[in-house]
N, C-alpha and C positions, 0 to 999 in steps of 0.2 A: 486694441486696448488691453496692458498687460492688466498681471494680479495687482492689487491695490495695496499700500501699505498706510498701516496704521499705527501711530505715533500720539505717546502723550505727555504729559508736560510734569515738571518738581518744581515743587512751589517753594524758589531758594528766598521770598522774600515772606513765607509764610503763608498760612492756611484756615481754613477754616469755614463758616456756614454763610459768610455774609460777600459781598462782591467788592466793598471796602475795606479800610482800614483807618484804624481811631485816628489816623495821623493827618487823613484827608482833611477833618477839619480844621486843620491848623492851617492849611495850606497845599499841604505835601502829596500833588496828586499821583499818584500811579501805584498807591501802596493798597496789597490786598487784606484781606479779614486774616488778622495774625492770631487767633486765639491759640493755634498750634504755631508754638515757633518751629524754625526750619531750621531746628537740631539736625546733625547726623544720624540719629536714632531713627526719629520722624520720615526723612529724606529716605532714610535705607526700607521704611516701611513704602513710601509712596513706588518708590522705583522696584523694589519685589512684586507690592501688585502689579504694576505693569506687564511685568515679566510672565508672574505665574499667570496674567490673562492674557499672552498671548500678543502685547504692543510689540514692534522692533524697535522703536528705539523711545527717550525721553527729551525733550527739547529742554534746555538748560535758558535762562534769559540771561539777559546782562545789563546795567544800569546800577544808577546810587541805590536800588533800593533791593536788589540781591546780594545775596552773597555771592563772590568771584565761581564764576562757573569752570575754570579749568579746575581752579582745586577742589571744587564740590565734588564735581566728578569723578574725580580721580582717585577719590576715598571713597566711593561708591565701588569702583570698578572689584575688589575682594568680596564686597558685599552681596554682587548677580553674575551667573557666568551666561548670559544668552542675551541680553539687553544691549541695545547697542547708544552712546551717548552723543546729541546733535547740543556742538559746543555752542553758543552764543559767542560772539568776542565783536568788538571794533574796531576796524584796521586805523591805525593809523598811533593809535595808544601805543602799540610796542611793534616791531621792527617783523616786517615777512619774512625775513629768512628764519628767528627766531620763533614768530607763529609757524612755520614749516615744521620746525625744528619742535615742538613742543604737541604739534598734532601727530609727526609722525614717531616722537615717545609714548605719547598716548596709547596709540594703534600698535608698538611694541609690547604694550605691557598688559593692554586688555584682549589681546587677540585682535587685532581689528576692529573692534567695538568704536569706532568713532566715527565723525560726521560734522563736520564746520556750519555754522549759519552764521553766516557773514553780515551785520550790522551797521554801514554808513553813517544810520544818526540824523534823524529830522529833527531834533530842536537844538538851536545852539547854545541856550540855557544851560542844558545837560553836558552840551561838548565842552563848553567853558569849564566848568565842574572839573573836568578832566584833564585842562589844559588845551585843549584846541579850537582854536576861537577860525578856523577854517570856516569861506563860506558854502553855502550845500553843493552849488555847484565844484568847487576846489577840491571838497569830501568825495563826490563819486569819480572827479578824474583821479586823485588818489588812492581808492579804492581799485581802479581800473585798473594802474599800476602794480596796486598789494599783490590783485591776484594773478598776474604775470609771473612777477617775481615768484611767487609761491608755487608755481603750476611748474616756474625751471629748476627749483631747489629739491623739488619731490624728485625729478628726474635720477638725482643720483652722481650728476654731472656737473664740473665746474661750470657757471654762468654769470655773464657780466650782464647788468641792466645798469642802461642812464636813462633817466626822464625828470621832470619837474620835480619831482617829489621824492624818486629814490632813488641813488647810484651806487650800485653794489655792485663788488668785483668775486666771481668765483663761487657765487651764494652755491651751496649745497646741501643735505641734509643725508649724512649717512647712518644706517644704511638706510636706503630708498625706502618707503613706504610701499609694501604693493600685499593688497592693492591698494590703490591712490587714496586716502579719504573723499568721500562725496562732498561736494560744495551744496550749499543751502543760500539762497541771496534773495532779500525782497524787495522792492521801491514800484512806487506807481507814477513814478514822474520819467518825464522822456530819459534822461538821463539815466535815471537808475536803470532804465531798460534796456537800453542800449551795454550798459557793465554786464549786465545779466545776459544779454544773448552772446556777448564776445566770449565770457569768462566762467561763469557757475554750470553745475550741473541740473541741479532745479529750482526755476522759479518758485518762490513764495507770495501768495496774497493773501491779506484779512480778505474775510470772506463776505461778500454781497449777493446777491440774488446771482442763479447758474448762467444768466444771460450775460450780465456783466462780466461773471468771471470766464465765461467764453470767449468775450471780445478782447479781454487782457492774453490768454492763452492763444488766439489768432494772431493779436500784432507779435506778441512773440516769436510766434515760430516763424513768422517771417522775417523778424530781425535776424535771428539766427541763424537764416539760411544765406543768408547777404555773409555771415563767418563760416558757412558748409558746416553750421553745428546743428544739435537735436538737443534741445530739451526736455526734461519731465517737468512736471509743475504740480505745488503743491496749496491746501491751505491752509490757514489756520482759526480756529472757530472752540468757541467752547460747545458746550452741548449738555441738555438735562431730557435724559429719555424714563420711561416709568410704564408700566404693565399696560397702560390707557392714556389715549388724547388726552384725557380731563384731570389725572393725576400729572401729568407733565404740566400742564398750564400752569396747572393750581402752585406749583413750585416757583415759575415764572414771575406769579402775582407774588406769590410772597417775599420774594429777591427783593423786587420794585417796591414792592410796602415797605421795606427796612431801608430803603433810602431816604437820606436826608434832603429835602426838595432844597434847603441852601446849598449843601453839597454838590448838587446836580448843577448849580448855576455855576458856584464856582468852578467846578472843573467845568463845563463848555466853556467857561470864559478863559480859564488856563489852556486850554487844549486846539483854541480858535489860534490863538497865539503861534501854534508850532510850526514848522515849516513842511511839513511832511504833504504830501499829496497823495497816501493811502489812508494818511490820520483826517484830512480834509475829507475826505471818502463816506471815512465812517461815522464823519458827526453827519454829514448830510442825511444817513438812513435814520438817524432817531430824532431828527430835525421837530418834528407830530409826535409829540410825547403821549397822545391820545391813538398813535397807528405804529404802533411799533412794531407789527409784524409784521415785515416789510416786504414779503415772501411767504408762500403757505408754508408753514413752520422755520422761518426765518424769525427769529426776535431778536432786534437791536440794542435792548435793557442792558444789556454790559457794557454798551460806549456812553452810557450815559454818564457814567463817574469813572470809568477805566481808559486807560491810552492804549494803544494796538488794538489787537482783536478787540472788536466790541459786539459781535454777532453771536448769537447761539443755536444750534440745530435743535428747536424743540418739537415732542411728540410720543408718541408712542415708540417701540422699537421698531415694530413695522413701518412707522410713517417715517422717521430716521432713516431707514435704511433707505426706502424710497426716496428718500432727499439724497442721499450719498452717492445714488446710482443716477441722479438728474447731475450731480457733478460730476460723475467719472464720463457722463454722455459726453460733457464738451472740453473735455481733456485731463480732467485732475488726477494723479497718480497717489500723494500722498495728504492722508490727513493729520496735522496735527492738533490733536483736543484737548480741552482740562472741563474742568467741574468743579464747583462747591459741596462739599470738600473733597480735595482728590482722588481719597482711595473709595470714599464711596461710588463718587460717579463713574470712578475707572468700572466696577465691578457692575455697575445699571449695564453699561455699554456695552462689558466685554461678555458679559454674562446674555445682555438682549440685544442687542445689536449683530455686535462680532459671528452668529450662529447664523444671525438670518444674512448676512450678506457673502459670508463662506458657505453655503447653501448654494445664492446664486449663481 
């Protein structure tokens, strides 16, 4: 079990104290509490706290309701010199040798500071949006392909790839990347897992009770060993830590209080709809809106009107940490976390947290 790394997030679609946004109830689920728009100003504040507390790097998302995460970033990169940026994108929008081509100018120009998380895409609402009316299954063989291509273009070396999806002659990206950027990739469907032991560097999962996410990091590493590869794996969870059990809760109830119980129906009823089988995952944990700690210090209150992560680590920072170290028991390497509102919960964590687990 190496060191652990710790990872946190910029709210490119906004910020603030609540777990929604005014937009949900119009319909528009996946948008958070905007009371801070996600200016450059703003952003440059969230991604410095991270830094001066000590995160490696910032996960960037991608979807209708962020801002483009390469250029977010990338106006960032002047703003921190230690920080490293884990880009969001989805293959298939624009061409792998030019994703190759754009991660390894990234990594030219911030020192290395970059990191891919590779995003398939479970609803095809969303991919429509976009132009790609592929079905999930089509999206991970093409995905499967992206990241071939990408893995020959970082080489340095002319490469020719033909497959269903992509046929390029001589793809290459000079000059080379090195080191390589790290690949990031998540899916809980057989499919996605199979792309992920052939092709990424670490798995990603929202995060469920340590059991569960143990038996996701087993089949893994045995897929991967069927490609003679090694995975790291990581996950991703928010989290609301405070000086005491009872000041962490009390923050938990008040989230839940400020939800709209019609909001609540409509996104499960928007989010039952998706295709995703880690989004299936996380409406199952908040299923008992009367049990939502579904895990000792496990609470599910963020899947209840949020899509991806819907889990939170709450507790004291002792009892956090103790949850952290039940995950790294059964394989997890990286965490990636956010909070209401960013820079404050960066600062709970990095301040009570982050001491007691570099301790251990």
């Amino acid at each position: 079990m190496g060191e652990p790394h710790f990872h946190w997030y910029l709210p490119t679609s906004g910020d603030g104290r609540e777990v929604i946004g005014a937009l949900q109830s119009a319909g528009v689920i996946g948008t958070a509490s905007a009371h801070r728009a996600p200016s450059l100003d703003y952003l440059t504040l969230v991604a410095k706290t991270a830094e001066q507390l000590g995160f490696e790097a910032v996960l960037t998302p991608t979807g209708t309701w962020c801002a483009d995460a390469w250029i977010t970033t990338a106006a960032l990169i002047p703003q921190t010199s230690r920080l490293k940026f884990l880009v969001a994108f989805r293959p298939g929008l624009i061409t792998p040798t030019l994703a190759a081509q754009q991660a390894a100018t990234f990594a030219q120009l911030s020192g290395g500071r970059v990191a891919l998380n590779v995003v398939t895409g479970g609803d095809a609402e969303e991919q429509a949006r976009f132009g790609d009316r592929l079905s999930k299954t089509e999206r991970y063989a093409r995905t499967d392909e992206f990241l071939q291509v990408i893995r020959k273009a970082w080489t340095g070396q002319p490469s020719d790839f033909s497959g269903k999806y992509y046929d390029v002659t001589g793809a290459m990206v000079l000059p080379a990347p090195s080191p390589v950027p790290e690949v990031f990739f998540g899916g809980a469907s057989d499919a996605a897992r199979e792309v992920a032991a052939k092709n990424v560097d670490t798995y990603l999962t929202w995060t469920e009770p340590p059991a569960a996410v143990g038996e996701l990091i087993d089949d893994l590493r045995l897929r991967a060993e069927k490609y003679d590869r090694k995975l790291t794996f990581g996950i991703r969870a928010h989290v609301i830590t405070r000086d005491t059990h009872e000041q962490a809760w009390a923050e938990a109830r008040n989230l839940l209080s400020r939800m709209d119980p019609a909001i609540i129906e409509l996104a499960r009823a928007r989010l039952a709809q998706g295709e995703s089988e880690g989004q299936r995952r996380q409406l199952e944990l908040n299923a008992d809106r009367d049990n939502l700690e579904v895990y000792p210090g496990l609470w599910a209150g963020y899947g209840l009107v949020r899509p991806g992560a819907g889990t939170a680590l709450v507790g004291s920072h002792a009892e956090v940490a103790d949850l952290i170290e039940q995950y790294r028991a059964v394989g997890v390497d990286h965490f990636i976390l956010s909070g209401q509102p960013h820079i404050e919960e960066a600062y709970w964590f990095g301040e009570g947290v982050l001491p007691l687990v570099s301790r251990r």
